[in-house]
C-alpha positions as CSV (number, residue, x, y, z in Angstrom):
1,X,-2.6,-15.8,-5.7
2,X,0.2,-16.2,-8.1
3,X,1.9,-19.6,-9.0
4,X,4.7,-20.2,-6.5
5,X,5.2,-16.4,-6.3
6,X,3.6,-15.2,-3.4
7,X,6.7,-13.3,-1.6
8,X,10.0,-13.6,-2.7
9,X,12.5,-13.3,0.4
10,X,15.9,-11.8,0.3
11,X,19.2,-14.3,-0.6
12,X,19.8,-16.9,-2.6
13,X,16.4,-18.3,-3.3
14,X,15.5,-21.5,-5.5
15,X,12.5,-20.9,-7.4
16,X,10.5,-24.0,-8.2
17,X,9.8,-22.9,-12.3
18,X,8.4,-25.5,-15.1
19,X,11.3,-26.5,-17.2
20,X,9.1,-25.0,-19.9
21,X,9.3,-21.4,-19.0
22,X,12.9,-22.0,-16.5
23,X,14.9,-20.7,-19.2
24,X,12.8,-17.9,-20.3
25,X,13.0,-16.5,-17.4
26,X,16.6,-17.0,-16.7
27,X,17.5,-15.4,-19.8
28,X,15.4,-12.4,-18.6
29,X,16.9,-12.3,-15.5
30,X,20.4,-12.0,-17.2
31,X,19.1,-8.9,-19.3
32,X,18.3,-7.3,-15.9
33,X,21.6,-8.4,-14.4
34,X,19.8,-10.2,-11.5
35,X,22.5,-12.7,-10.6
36,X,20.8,-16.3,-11.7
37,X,21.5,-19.5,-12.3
38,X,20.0,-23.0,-14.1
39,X,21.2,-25.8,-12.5
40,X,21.5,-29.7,-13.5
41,X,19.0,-30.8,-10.9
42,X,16.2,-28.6,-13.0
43,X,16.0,-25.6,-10.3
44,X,16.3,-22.2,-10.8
45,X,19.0,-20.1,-8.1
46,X,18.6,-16.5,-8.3
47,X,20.3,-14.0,-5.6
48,X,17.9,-11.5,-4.7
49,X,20.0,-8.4,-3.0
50,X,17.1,-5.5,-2.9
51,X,14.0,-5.0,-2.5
52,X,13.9,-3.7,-6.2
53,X,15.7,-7.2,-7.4
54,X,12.7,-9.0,-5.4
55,X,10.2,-6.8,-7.1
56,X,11.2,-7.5,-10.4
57,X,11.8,-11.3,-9.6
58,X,8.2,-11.4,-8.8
59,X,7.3,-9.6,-11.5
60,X,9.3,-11.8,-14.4
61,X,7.7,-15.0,-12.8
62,X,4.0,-13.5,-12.9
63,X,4.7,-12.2,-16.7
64,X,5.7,-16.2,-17.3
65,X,3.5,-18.4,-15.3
66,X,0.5,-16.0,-14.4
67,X,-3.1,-16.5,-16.4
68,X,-4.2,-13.7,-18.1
69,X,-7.0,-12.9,-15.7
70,X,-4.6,-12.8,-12.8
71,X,-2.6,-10.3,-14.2
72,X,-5.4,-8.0,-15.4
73,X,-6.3,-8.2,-11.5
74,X,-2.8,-7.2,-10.6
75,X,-3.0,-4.5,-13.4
76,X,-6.3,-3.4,-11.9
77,X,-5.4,-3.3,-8.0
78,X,-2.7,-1.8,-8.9
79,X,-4.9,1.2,-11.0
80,X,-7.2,1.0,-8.0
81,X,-4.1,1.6,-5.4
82,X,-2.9,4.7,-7.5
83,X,-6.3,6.0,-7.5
84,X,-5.9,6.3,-3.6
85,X,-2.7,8.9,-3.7
């Protein structure tokens, strides 16, 4: 559903990110002191420890590389899932 994003695993992972948004992303990662890193070869490492860390892994890629109707469906599911508790 989401550009390369559909479940993030726990470890080091290597998330395949156009070098267009890479550093974006990094840099947010760094504010949120999820430990990250841009390497020569173009690819992104980031060390996902949590389920939390995966969370908001998934959720900083989405914000980046998502199209605006794909995240007003997340942002709707989401209400809709509420809605059911």
């Amino acid at each position: 559903m989401y550009p390369n994003c559909s479940y993030v695993a726990l470890g080091d992972q290597v998330l395949q990110i156009p070098l267009s948004d890479r550093y974006s992303i990094y840099h947010r990662l760094q504010e949120l002191m999820i430990t990250s890193s841009c390497l020569p070869d173009g690819s992104l490492h980031v060390q996902v420890n949590s389920l939390l860390t995966a969370i908001l892994v998934h959720s900083i890629v989405m914000q980046f590389l998502a199209t605006r109707q794909e995240l007003l469906d997340w942002l709707e599911h989401c209400w809709n899932y509420s809605a059911e508790f």
